[in-house]
Steps between C-alpha positions, in 0.01 A plus 500: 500500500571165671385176370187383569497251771297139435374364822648064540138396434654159694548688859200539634104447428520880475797503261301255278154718452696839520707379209195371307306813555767676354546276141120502468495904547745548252405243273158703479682816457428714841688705707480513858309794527247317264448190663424665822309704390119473628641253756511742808891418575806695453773431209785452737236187645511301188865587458528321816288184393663453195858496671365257744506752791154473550222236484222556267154620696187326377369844405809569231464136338181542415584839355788323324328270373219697308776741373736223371165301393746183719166276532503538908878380529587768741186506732484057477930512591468783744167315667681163552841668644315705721312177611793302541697782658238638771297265600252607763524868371241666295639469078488909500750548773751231338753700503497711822668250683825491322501900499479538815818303581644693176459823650775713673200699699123412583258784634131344571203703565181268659219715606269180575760121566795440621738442177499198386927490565410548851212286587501173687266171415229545752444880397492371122286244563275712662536757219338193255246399767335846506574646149502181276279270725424199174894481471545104516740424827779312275483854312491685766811332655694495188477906473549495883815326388624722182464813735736361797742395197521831429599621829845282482609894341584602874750224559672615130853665559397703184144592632379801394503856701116500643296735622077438557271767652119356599190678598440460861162316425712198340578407887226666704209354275589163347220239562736240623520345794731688815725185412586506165490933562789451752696249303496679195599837654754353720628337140521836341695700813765183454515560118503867557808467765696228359541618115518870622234556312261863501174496595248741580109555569254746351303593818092481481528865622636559132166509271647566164833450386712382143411181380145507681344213271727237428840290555822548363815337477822694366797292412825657375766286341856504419505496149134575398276753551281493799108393478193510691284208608144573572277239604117412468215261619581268161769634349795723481772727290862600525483831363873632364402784301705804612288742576252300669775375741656796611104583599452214709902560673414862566160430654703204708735760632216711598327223657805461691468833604142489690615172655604420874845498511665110484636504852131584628320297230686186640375604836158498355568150383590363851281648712196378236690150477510538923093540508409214313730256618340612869162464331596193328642345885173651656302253275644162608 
């Protein structure tokens, strides 16, 4: 059996807390299977943290921490990286950011918004003004901000493989203006086009279908296994545990099965981008 491999706890903020982790697991005696144990994540997760692969979620520190009886260390380090790492984006979804530009492929599922990777400012701020109405503007702008950041993935050589399918309320029912409804869907038919990207539309003819409830986002990697991001009002988890994710893939590949094909889908997209924009010219 090879050596085990120390992570250079100098390389990277990740290095530094993966490496501690580690010395304060084994200084209390635990195996990997014990210390996640309880914590709702995978082994082959906190392999990855502890090698640095990974940053530490919020959720895991504070499991770490009453395990390795560390005081708080992990949740007060992993709360002032995350601030000074993403500000403008919410402390629970840290870390989505950098695995989304990690990923070799990206399959989103929204059955209510536009993703977040494909949204432009006035649709976002529109998002806050009618879901999170007491948001402070200079807080408002600065998430506006952290979101477009994120879309700088699309102009990455190394950008992932991407493929999004929407439920055809997301652009026959938003409460925004024709406007911003014609600018954002215009946006997403140029995203679509120029990354040759994938994307299709669950038709409101379809009643039920896989994934009915809820988002998902399935990232696959090169050299770790894949995980699922699912999203809430106030929080959110990247689920990795085997079983769980070959659920949520095999009810994506039957979602893509009841969808409009992409060709048609796109179509969809331009004729519904076509209508507002005439609504939006109708009302000058």
């Amino acid at each position: 059996m090879p050596a085990k491999k120390d992570p250079d706890a100098s390389t990277s903020v990740p290095c530094f807390y993966g490496a501690e982790l580690r010395w304060k697991r084994e200084q209390a005696g635990l195996t990997l299977e014990q210390l996640v144990e309880g914590s709702f994540r995978g082994i082959s997760f906190l392999s990855q943290i502890e090698r640095g692969e990974r940053g530490m979620p919020l959720d895991f520190a504070r499991h770490a921490d009453e395990r390795l009886g560390t005081d708080g260390f992990f949740q007060r380090r992993c709360e002032d990286a995350a601030k000074a790492r993403r500000a403008g984006h919410p402390l629970y979804f840290a870390d989505v950011p950098d695995l989304e530009k990690q990923a070799e492929t990206l399959e989103e599922w929204q059955p209510n918004v536009v993703p977040g990777l494909l949204q432009t400012a006035g649709y976002m701020r529109g998002l806050i003004k009618y879901e999170a109405p007491f948001t402070p503007p200079e807080v408002a702008e600065q998430r506006i901000s952290a979101r477009m950041a994120r879309a700088e993935l699309w102009e990455r050589e190394d950008r992932p493989t991407y493929w999004v399918i929407l439920r055809e309320s997301v652009i026959r029912r938003a409460p925004h203006s024709p406007a911003v409804m014609a600018e954002q869907l215009e946006h997403i038919a140029d995203v679509i086009r120029s990354t040759q990207s994938i994307l299709q539309i669950v038709p409101e003819t379809t009643p039920m279908h896989p994934l009915q409830h809820g988002m998902a986002k399935i990232m696959t990697f090169a050299d770790a296994p894949p995980l699922v991001w699912v999203d809430r009002n106030y929080d959110g988890q990247a689920i990795d545990f085997p079983a769980l994710v070959k659920g949520y893939q095999r009810d994506y590949d039957l979602l893509r099965a009841v969808a409009l094909p992409p060709e048609t889908s796109l179509a969809l997209i331009d004729e519904a981008a076509r209508t507002y924009r005439h609504e939006a010219q109708q009302g000058d």
